[in-house]
N, C-alpha and C positions, 0 to 999 in steps of 0.2 A: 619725910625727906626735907632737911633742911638747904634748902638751895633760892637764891634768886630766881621771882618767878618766871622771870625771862629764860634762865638756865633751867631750870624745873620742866618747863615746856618742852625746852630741846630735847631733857633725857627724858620724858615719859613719850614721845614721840617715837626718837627713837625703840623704846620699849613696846610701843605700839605695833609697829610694821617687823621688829624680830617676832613676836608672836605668832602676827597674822602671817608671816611666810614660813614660820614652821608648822603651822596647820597648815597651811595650804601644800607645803612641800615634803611632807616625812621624811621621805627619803633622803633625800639631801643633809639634814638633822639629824643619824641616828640615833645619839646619846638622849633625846629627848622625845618624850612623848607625845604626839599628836593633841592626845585626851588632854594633856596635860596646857601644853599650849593654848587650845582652846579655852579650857576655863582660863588662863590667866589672862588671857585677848578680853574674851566677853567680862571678866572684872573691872579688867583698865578700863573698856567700854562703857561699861556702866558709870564709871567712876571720872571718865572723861568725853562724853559722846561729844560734845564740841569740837575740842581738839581733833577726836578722831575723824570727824565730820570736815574739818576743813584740809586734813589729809588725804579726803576721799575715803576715807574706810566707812565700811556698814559694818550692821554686828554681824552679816556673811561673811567678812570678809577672810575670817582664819579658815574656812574648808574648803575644799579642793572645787574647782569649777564643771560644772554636768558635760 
């Protein structure tokens, strides 16, 4: 991604929390897959646990709550 890293933040943030609330909420998403959601959460995770970390997200945070 070429973008300012100030900008680059916002949008993998952003990219952060639509993952994590299309696992967490399927339904609401139909066109996309749960499965699919999740991995792309727990990559950006991986790939940013910082950022995620000061958004509040764990790598739980893309599935649905017990």
């Amino acid at each position: 991604m070429h973008a300012r890293p100030e900008v680059k933040q916002i949008l993998i943030s952003h990219k952060l929390r639509r993952w994590a609330s299309i696992g967490r909420r399927p339904a609401a998403y139909p066109n996309c897959s749960p499965a699919r959601a999740r991995r792309n959460y727990s990559r950006l995770y991986a790939r940013h646990e910082e950022l995620a970390r000061r958004l509040g997200l764990t790598s739980v945070s893309a599935y649905p709550p017990l």
